[in-house]
C-alpha positions as CSV (number, residue, x, y, z in Angstrom):
1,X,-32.1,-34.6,21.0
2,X,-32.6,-30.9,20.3
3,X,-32.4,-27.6,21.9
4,X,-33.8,-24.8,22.1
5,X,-31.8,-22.1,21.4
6,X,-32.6,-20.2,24.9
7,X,-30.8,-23.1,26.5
8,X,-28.1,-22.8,24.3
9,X,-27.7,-19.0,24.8
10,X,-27.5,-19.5,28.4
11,X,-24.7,-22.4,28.4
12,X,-22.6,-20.0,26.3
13,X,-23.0,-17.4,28.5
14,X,-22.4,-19.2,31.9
15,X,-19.4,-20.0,29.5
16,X,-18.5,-17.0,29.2
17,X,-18.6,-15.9,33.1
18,X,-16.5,-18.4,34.2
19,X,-13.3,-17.3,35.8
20,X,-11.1,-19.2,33.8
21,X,-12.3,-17.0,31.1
22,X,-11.6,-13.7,33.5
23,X,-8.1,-14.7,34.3
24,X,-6.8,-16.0,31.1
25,X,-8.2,-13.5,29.0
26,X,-9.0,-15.0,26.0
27,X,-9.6,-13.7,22.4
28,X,-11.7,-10.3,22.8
29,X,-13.9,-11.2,19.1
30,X,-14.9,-14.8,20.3
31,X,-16.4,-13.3,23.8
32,X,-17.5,-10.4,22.0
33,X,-19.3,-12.8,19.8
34,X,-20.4,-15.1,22.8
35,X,-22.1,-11.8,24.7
36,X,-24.0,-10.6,21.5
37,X,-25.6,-13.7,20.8
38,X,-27.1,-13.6,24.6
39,X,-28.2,-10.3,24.2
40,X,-30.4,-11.2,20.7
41,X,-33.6,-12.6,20.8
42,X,-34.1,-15.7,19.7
43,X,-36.3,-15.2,17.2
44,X,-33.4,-13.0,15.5
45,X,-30.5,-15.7,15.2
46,X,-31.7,-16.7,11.9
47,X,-32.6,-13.6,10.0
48,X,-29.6,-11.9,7.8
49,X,-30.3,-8.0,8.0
50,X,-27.3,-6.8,5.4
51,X,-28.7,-3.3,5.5
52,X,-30.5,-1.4,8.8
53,X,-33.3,0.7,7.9
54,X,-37.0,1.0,6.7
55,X,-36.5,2.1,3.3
56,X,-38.3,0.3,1.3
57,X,-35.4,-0.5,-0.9
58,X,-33.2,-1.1,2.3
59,X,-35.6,-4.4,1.7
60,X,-35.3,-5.3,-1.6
61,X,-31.7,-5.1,-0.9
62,X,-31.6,-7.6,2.0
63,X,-33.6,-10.0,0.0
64,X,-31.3,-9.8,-3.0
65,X,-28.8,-10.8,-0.1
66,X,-30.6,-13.0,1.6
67,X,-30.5,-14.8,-2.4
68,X,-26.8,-14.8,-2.3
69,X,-26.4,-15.9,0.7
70,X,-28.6,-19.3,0.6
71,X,-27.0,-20.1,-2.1
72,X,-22.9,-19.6,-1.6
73,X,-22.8,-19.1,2.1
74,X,-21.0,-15.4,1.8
75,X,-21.7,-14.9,6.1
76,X,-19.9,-18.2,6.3
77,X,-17.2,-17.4,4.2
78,X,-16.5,-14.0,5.6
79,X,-16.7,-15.5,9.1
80,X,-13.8,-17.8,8.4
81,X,-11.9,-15.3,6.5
82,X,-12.2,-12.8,9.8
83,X,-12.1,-15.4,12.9
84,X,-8.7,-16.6,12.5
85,X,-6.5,-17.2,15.1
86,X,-3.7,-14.7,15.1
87,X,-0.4,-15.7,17.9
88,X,0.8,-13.1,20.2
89,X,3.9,-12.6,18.7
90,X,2.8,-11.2,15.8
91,X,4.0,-7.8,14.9
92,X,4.2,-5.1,12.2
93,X,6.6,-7.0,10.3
94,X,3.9,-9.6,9.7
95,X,2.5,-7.2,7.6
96,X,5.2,-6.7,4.7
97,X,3.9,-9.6,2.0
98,X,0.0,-7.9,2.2
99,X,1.6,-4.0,1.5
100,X,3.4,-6.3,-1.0
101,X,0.0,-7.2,-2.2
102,X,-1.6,-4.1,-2.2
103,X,1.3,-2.6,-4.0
104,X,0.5,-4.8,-6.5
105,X,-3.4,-3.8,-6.9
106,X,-2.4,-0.6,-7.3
107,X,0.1,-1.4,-10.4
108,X,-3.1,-3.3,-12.0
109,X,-5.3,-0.2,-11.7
110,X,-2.5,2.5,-12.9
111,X,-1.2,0.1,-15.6
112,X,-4.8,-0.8,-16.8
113,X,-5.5,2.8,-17.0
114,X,-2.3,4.0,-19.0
115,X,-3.4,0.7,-21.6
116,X,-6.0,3.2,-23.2
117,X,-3.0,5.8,-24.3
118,X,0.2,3.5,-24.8
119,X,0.6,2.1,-27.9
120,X,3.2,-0.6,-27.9
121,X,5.1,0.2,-31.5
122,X,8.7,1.5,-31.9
123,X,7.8,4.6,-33.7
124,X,4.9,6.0,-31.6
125,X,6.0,4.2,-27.9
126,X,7.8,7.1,-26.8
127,X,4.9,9.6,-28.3
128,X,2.4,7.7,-26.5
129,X,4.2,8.1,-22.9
130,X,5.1,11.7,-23.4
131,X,1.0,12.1,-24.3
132,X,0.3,10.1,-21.4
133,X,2.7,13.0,-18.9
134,X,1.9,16.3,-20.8
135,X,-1.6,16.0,-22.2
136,X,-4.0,13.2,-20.6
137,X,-6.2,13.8,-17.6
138,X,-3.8,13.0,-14.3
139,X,-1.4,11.0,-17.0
140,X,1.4,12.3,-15.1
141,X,0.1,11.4,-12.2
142,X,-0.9,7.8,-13.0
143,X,2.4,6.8,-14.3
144,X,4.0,8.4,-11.5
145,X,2.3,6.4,-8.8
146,X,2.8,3.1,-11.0
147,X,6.3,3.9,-10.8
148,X,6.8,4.4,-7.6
149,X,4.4,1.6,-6.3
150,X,6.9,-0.1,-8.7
151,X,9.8,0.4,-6.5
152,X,7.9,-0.2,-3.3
153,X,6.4,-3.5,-4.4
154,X,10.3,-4.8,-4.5
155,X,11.5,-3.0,-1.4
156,X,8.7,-4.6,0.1
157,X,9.0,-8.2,-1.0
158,X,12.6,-8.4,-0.4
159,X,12.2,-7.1,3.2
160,X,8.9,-9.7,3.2
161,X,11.7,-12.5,2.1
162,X,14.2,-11.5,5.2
163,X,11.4,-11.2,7.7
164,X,10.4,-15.0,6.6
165,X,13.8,-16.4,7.0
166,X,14.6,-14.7,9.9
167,X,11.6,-16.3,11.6
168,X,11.8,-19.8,10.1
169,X,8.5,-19.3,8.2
170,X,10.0,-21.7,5.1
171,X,10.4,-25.0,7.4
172,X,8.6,-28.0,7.5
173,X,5.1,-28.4,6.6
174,X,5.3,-24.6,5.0
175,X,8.0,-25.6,2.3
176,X,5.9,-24.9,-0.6
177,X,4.8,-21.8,0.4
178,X,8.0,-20.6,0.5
179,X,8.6,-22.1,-3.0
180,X,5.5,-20.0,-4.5
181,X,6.5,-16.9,-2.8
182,X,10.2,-17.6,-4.5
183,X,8.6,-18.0,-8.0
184,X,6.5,-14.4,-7.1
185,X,9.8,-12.9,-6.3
186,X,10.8,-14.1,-10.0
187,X,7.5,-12.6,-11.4
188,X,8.1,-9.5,-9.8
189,X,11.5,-8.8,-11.1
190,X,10.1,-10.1,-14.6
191,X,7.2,-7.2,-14.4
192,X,10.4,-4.8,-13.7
193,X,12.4,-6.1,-16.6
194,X,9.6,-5.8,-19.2
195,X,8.4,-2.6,-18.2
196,X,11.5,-1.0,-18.2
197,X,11.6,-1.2,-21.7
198,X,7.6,0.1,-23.0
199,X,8.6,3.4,-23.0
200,X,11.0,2.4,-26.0
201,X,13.9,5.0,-25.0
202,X,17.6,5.1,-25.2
203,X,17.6,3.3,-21.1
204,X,14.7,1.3,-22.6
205,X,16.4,-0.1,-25.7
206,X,19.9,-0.9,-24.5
207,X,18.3,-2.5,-21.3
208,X,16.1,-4.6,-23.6
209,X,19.4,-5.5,-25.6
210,X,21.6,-6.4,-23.0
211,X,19.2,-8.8,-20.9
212,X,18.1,-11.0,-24.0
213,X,21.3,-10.9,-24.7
214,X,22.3,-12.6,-21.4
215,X,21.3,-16.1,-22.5
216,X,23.7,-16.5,-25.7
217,X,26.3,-17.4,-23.3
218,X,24.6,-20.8,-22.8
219,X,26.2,-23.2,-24.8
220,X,23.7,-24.8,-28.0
221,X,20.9,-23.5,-26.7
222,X,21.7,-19.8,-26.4
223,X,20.9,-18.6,-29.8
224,X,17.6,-20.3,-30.0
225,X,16.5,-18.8,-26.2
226,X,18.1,-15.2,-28.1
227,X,16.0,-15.3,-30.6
228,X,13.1,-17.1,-28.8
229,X,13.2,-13.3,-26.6
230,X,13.7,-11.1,-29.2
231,X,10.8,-12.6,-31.7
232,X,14.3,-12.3,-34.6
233,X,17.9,-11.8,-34.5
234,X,17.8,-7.9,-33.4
235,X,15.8,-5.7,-31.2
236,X,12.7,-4.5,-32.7
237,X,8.9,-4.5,-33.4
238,X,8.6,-8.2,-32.4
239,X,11.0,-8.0,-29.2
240,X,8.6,-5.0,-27.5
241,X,5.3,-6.6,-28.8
242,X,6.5,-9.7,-26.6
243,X,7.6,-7.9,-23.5
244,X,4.2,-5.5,-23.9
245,X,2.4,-8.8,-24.0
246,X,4.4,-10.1,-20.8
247,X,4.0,-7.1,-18.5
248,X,0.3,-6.7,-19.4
249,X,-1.3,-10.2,-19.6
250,X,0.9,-13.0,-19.0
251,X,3.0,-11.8,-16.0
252,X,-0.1,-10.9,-13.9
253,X,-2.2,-13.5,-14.7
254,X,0.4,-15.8,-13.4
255,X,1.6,-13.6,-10.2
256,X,-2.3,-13.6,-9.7
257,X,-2.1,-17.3,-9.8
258,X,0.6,-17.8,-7.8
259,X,-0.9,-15.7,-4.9
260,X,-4.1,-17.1,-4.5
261,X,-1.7,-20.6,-4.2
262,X,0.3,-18.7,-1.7
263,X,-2.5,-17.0,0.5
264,X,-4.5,-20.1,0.2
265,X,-1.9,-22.2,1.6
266,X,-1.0,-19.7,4.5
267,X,-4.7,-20.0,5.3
268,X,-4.5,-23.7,5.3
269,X,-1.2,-24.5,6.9
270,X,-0.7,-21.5,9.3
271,X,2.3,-20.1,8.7
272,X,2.9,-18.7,12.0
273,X,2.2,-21.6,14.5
274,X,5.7,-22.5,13.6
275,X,7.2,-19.1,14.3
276,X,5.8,-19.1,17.9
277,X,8.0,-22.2,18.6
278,X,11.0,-21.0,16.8
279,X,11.2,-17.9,19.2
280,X,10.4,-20.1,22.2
281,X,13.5,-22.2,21.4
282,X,15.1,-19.2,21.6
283,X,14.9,-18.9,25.3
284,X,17.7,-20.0,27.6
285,X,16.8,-23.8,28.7
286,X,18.9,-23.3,32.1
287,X,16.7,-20.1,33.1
288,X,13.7,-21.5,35.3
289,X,10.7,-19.3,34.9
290,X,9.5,-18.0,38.0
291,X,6.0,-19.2,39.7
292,X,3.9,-16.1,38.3
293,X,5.5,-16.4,34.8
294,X,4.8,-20.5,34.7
295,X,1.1,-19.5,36.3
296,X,0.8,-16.4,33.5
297,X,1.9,-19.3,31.3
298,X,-0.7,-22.0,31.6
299,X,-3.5,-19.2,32.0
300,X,-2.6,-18.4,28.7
301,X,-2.6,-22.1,27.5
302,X,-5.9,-22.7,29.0
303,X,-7.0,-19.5,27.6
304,X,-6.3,-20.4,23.8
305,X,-8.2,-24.1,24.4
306,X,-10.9,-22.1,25.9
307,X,-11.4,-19.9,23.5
308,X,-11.7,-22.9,20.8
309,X,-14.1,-24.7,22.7
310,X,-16.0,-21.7,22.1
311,X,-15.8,-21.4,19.2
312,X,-16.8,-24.4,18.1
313,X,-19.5,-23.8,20.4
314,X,-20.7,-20.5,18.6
315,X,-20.2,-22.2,15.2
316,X,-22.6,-25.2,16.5
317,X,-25.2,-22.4,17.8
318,X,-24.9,-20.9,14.3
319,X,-25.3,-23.8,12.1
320,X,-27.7,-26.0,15.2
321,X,-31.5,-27.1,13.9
322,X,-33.1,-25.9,16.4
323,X,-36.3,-27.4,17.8
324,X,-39.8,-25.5,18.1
């Protein structure tokens, strides 16, 4: 049977006016979203305006859009990216593994800009950084804040690693999230190892020496890893071509990898429905919760199912063929 979408409208706003709603207080973007659809006209529902004006190539714009968007569904895509459910607990420390992340955009942009000055030879290494701090355009600059967001990109990842633990964020269903964020916390301190060594100095050098020299300890194997590291028996051309060829293609094509895996399966599993129940078996089980508390309680309850059955009642107005 269809609808029209003025019946619709007014079901989600009765909805929305219900007391339950009022009490519980549910999730500000889906009423938000509820009360701006009743305030359109229909007629507007299904028309994408990217950009608000009358220019004439404010227009040609929205139709270049309006292209895009029949085709990969970018509204839909940035609606589920934006409308997801975030628990109550959450805090600042929830935010430690995306500062990890944007440390790490920043180390692509500074270390694809000093690319055009280094030059990854013994001989002219060293030359090429001091070029890149005394005579290029904010050189000195750029290899200063790769540096640092070096430093900060570890700090950060290892305090990312605590907060997870701390919280039980690597238990069942989640334990291969936490097995790709352990194999990024090997990338990372590969990217620091490598790049330790391109400017090709005396800390450079010796560092280089003594961490390919680590695996000769392993019995038969150790000479061939050795060598496999160093490119030949000593450290030289081939050992810094390699690690120049680790810390600018290989290493963040994989870390890039690996986080897409990682954010992809934090999106799918929900990494912090299990934290809200590790904190509330935390609580004393003797300690009865008083009448307002268990009343504040099941508002709450009721006011996260509320707010998905609207949801999925927005989604349905969204996506409805409507009737004339």
């Amino acid at each position: 049977r269809k609808v029209s979408r003025s019946d619709l409208l007014q079901r989600l706003a009765s909805a929305c006016n219900r007391k339950l709603l009022h009490l519980a207080r549910p999730r500000f973007s889906i009423v938000f979203r509820v009360r701006v659809l009743h305030q359109l006209d229909s007629s507007q529902i299904s028309e994408t305006h990217f950009l608000e004006g009358e220019e004439p190539w404010f227009t040609y714009l929205n139709k270049v859009y309006d292209w895009f968007e029949e085709r990969l569904e970018i509204q839909a895509i940035a609606d589920d990216i934006t409308s997801k459910y975030v628990p109550p607990h959450v805090n600042i420390f929830y935010c430690l593994g995306g500062i990890t992340l944007t440390c790490f955009l920043v180390q692509v942009a500074t270390g694809f800009a000093m690319t055009f000055y280094y030059r990854p030879t013994v001989t002219e290494a060293f030359a090429s950084v001091q070029y890149i701090m005394t005579e290029a355009n904010f050189g000195w600059l750029i290899r200063s804040v790769h540096r640092w967001s070096a430093s900060m990109m570890v700090l950060m990842m290892i305090l990312h690693v605590f907060r997870v633990y701390l919280t039980g964020g690597f238990k069942k269903p989640r334990e291969l999230t936490w097995v790709t964020g352990v194999v990024l916390g090997v990338l990372t301190a590969s990217f620091g190892v490598t790049g330790y060594s391109l400017p090709w100095d005396q800390i450079g050098y010796w560092a280089v020496k003594i961490v390919t020299g680590v695996p000769d300890a392993i019995p038969v194997i150790g000479s061939p890893l050795v060598e496999l590291l160093r490119g030949s028996a000593s450290v030289g051309q081939s050992t810094l071509t390699r690690f120049y060829s680790l810390h600018t293609f290989v290493l963040p094509l994989l870390t890039a990898v690996f986080m897409l895996m990682h954010f992809l399966m934090i999106r799918t599993i929900q990494t912090n429905q299990h934290t809200y129940h590790f904190f509330k078996q935390k609580k004393s089980p003797e300690k009865k919760p008083s009448s307002r508390a268990a009343k504040k309680e099941t508002h709450t309850r009721l006011a996260i199912d509320y707010s998905k059955t609207i949801a999925i009642e927005t989604h349905t107005l969204l996506n409805y063929d409507y009737g004339k």
